[in-house]
Structure formats: structure tokens, C-alpha cells
C-alpha positions in Angstrom: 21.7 7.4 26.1 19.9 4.1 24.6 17.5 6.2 22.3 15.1 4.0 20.8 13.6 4.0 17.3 10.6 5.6 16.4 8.0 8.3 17.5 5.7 8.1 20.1 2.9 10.0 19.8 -0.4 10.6 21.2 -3.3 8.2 19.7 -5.5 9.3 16.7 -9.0 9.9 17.0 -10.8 7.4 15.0 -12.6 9.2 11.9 -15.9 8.0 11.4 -18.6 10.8 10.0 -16.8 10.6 6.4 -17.4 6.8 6.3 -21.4 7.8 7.0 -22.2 9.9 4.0 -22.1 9.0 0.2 -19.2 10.8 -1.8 -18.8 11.6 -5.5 -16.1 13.8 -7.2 -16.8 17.2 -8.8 -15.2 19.5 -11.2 -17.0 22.7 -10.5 -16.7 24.7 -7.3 -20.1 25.4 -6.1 -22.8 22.3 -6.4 -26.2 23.4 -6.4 -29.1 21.1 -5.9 -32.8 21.4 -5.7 -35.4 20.5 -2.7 -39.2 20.1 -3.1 -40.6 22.8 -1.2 -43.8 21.6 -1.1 -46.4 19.4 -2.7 -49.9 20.4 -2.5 -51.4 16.3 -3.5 -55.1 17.3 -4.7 -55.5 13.7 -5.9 -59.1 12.3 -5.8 -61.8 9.9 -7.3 -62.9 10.9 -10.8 -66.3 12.7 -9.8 -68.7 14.8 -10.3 -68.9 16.8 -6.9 -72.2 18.7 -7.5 -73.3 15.2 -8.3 -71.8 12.2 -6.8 -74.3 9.8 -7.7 -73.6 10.6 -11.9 -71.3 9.4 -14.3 -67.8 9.4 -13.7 -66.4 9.9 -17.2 -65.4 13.1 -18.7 -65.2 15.0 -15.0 -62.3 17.5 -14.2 -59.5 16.0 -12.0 -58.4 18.2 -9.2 -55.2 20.2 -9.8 -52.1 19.3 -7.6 -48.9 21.5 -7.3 -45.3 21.4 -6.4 -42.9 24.1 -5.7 -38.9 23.7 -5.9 -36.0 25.9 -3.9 -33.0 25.8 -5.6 -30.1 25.1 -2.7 -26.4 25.8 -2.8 -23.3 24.5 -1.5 -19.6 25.9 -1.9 -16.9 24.0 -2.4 -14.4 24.7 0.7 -10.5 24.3 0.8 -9.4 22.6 4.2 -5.5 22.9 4.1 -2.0 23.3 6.8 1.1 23.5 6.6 4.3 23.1 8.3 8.7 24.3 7.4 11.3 21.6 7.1 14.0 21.8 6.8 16.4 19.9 3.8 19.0 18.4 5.5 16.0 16.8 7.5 14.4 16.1 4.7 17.2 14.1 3.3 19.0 12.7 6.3 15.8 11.1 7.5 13.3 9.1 5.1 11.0 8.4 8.4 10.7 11.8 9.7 9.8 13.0 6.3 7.2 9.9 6.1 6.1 10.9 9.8 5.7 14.6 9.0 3.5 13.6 6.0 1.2 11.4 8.2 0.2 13.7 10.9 -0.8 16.4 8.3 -3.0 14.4 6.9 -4.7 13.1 9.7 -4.7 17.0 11.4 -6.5 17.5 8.0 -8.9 14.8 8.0 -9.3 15.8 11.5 -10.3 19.1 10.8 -12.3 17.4 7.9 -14.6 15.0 10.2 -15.3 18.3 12.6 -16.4 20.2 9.8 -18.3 17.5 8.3 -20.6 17.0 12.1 -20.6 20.8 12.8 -19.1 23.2 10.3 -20.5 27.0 10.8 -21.2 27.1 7.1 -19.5 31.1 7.4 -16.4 31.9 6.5 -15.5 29.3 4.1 -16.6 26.5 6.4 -18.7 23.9 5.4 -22.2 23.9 6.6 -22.0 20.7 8.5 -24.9 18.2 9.3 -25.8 18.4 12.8 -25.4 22.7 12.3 -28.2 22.5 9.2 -30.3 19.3 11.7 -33.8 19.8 12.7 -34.0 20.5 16.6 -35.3 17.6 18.3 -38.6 18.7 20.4 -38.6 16.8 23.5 -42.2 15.1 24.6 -43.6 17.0 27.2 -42.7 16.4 30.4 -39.1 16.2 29.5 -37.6 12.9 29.2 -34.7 12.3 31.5 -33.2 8.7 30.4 -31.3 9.4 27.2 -32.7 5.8 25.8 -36.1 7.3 26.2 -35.0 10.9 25.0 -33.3 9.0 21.6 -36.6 6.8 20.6 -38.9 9.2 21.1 -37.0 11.4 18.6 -36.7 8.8 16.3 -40.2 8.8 16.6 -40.5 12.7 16.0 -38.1 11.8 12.3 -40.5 8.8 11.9 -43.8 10.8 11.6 -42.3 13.4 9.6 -42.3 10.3 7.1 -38.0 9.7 7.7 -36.2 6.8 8.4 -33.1 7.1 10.6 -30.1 4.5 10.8 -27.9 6.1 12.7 -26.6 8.4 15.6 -23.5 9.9 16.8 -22.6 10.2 20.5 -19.6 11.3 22.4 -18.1 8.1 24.3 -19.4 9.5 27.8 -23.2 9.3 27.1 -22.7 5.9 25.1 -21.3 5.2 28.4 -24.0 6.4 30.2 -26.1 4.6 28.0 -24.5 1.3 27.9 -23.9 0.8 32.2 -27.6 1.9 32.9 -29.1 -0.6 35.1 -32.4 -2.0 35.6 -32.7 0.1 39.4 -30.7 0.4 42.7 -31.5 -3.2 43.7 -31.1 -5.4 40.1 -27.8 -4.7 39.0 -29.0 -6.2 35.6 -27.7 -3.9 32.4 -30.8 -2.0 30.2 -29.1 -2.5 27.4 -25.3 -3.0 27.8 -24.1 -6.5 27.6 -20.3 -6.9 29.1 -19.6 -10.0 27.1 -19.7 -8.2 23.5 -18.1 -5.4 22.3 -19.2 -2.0 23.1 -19.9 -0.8 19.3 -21.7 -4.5 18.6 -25.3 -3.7 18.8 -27.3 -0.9 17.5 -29.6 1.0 20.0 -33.3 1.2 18.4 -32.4 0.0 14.7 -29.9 2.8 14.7 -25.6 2.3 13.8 -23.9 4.2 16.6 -21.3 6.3 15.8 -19.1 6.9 19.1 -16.5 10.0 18.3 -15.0 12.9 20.3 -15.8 15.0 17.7 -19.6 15.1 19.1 -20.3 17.1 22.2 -21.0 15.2 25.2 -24.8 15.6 26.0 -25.4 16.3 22.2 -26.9 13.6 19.8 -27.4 13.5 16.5 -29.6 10.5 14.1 -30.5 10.5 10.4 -30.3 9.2 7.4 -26.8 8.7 5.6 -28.8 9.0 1.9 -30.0 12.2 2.7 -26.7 14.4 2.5 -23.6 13.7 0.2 -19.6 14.9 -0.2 -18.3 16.4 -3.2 -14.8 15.4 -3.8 -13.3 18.5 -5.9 -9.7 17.4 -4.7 -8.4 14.7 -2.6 -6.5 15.5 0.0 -3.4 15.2 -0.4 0.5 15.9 1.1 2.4 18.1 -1.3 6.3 19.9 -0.6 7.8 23.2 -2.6 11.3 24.5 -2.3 10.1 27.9 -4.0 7.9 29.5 -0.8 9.4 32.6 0.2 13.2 32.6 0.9 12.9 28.6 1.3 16.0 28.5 -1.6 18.0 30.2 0.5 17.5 28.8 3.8 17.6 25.4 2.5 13.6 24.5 3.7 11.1 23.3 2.3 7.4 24.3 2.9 5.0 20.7 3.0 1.4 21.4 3.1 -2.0 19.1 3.1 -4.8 20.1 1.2 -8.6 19.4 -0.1 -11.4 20.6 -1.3 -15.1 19.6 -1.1 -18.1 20.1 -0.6 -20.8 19.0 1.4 -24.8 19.1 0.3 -27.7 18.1 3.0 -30.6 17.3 0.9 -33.0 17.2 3.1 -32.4 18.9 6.6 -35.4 17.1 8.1 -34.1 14.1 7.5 -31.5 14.7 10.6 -32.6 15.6 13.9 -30.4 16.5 17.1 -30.9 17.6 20.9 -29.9 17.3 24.6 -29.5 13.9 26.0 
């Protein structure tokens, strides 16, 4: 046969959630952080309340107070690997270089999955949309999902948040983007065919279009209110000494990281049913 270079492979899922949040690296394995709990704001006019009418000066202020919860998050190891063996290893540079790639990305995979909707049990992360605030939809239920996503920007927006973003599975931006004006005006709502589908934002917010949201599931917030703790980079790594791997001439190559991920304020994210 005339076999042609290469490998063909199925396409990669572009990886978008990590690009959302701020990152810093970390040496420790646990990150701990605190939230207000709350703040009781007493503040007031110097007065005399028995007396309004008398002399400010030398009058008691009132007394505010603030209370503090001390949060935690765990550092989590996200790791796979796969046997080789060396023959292939050294007979082929590009497999070797291929092998690398696609752990990696399974990794990061895993990684952007975790980030949206970890379980935060059994060594998972807890992951943003899992630690959201439920949207609580205006009563009687919206039914267009551009309706259904202001009015909970609205709901983040009273509780004193401001959102610029939201992440959708392609079907409902879909949805979204070929709604038309009614049955006889085949004018668009809000899709325009002549730029591209990512190029404008739907009420203010960035949309985030990824498979790894659940169709008829959204989720908008604000990026500044959760962050990623780098305790290792991922990374593509290869031992000779696994098991009977001398023996049999294989090697054992593995991806790896570890992180964490800390959601400062869970208000400060809201999802629901489109």
C-alpha cells in the first residue's frame, strides 16, 4: 500500500475555562482562604438619639461588626498514563512526540472538566459551576433563554456582582444565535451571519462556547472571583524502572499536575436551566 505520513486523529476540544480564571503557583498542598461572612454596617450621623436637636460632639458612634469563615481548598493530582514500548520509542521520534501530545491534552481535558464541574469528593476539585449559586427563575418561568440569561444577570446584579461572562454548550448558543424576530420576519434577535459566531458578547457578557458544559445548562460570573493554584505544571514524564518495564523493554510515560482551585466568593457565579 501507498501509506501516508502522519496521524489522523479526531479534532481537540478547544480548552477555554482555564484561560477564564487567574492562576498563581503554590508550594503548599492545601490553600486556605478567608470569606467575610457577614458585615453588620451600623454606620450613622454622630448624634444624640434621645436628643436629636443637641450637640453633636462627644456622642457614641454605633458599633458595626464583621464575621470571617475560614475556607479551604486541596490541592488535587490530575495524572494518566500509558506502556510503550522501546524499540517504538526509538525507531520512531514522531510517535514518541504524538504519544506525548495526546496525554497532555487528555490531561488538560480532564483539567477544564474538573475546573467547570469537579464533584469536589474524592480528590476532585470542587469546580465552579458545582460550588455556583442556583439561578431562581422570575416567576412565570421564562422560556427564551435570552430572557432566562438577563434576568439572571439581573438576580447577580442586585446581589451587588458584576458578571462578564457565561459558558454554554454550542447547541443553545445555537439556539440563541438563529432566534428570529417571529414566524413571519425572518430577521435574527441577535445573531448576525456576516460576523463570526464568538464576535459579540450577549448582554455585556464574553461567551464561552465548550462541550464541556451541558446543553441546557448555563453558567455567568465573575473571572476575579475564583483563582488556580499551580502546585505543578503539567507535564509529560517517561521511566524505564515501573514494574518489570527492564525486562520487557517498555517504558511507562505518564502526564501529571497538581492544583488547586479556590472560589472566593460562590455568589459571585450563578447557573440554571436555559
Amino acid at each position: 500500500g501507498d501509506r501516508r505520513p502522519g496521524i489522523h486523529t479526531t479534532p481537540n476540544r478547544r480548552l477555554t475555562i482555564r484561560d477564564l480564571i487567574p492562576s498563581i503557583p503554590t508550594s503548599s498542598n492545601l490553600i486556605e482562604f478567608t470569606r467575610e461572612n457577614a458585615f453588620t454596617n451600623s454606620a450613622a450621623p454622630q448624634r444624640d438619639t434621645a436628643s436629636p436637636l443637641a450637640a453633636v460632639e462627644n456622642q457614641t458612634l454605633n458599633e458595626s461588626a464583621i464575621t470571617f469563615t475560614l475556607a479551604t481548598a486541596p490541592v488535587v493530582t490530575i495524572g494518566h498514563w500509558i506502556p510503550l514500548s522501546q524499540q517504538v520509542l526509538a525507531d520512531s521520534a514522531a510517535l514518541a512526540g504524538y504519544v506525548d501530545g495526546r496525554l497532555l491534552y487528555g490531561l488538560l481535558l480532564k483539567e477544564e472538566t474538573q475546573l467547570l464541574k469537579g464533584l469536589g469528593t474524592g480528590r476532585e476539585l470542587n469546580g465552579i459551576q458545582t460550588q455556583a449559586t442556583s439561578y431562581t427563575p422570575e416567576s412565570p418561568q421564562l422560556t427564551n433563554e435570552i430572557d432566562i440569561i438577563r434576568d439572571a444577570i439581573t438576580q447577580a446584579q442586585v446581589a451587588e456582582y458584576s458578571p462578564n461572562f457565561i459558558v454554554l454548550n454550542p447547541e443553545d448558543w445555537d439556539s440563541i444565535q438563529r432566534r428570529k424576530v417571529g414566524s413571519s420576519d425572518d430577521r435574527y434577535v441577535y445573531g448576525d451571519p456576516n460576523q463570526s459566531w464568538m464576535a459579540t458578547p450577549l448582554w455585556g457578557l464574553t461567551p464561552i462556547v465548550t462541550n464541556s458544559q451541558t446543553a441546557g445548562t448555563f453558567l455567568l460570573g465573575d473571572t476575579n472571583a475564583a483563582m488556580v493554584h499551580d502546585r505543578q505544571q503539567a507535564a509529560v514524564e517517561s521511566s524505564f524502572d515501573d514494574s518489570d518495564n527492564f525486562q520487557k523493554l517498555m517504558v511507562s510515560v505518564r502526564a501529571t499536575e497538581r492544583l488547586a482551585l479556590s472560589v472566593f466568593r460562590t455568589e459571585a457565579f450563578l447557573t440554571g436551566s436555559l
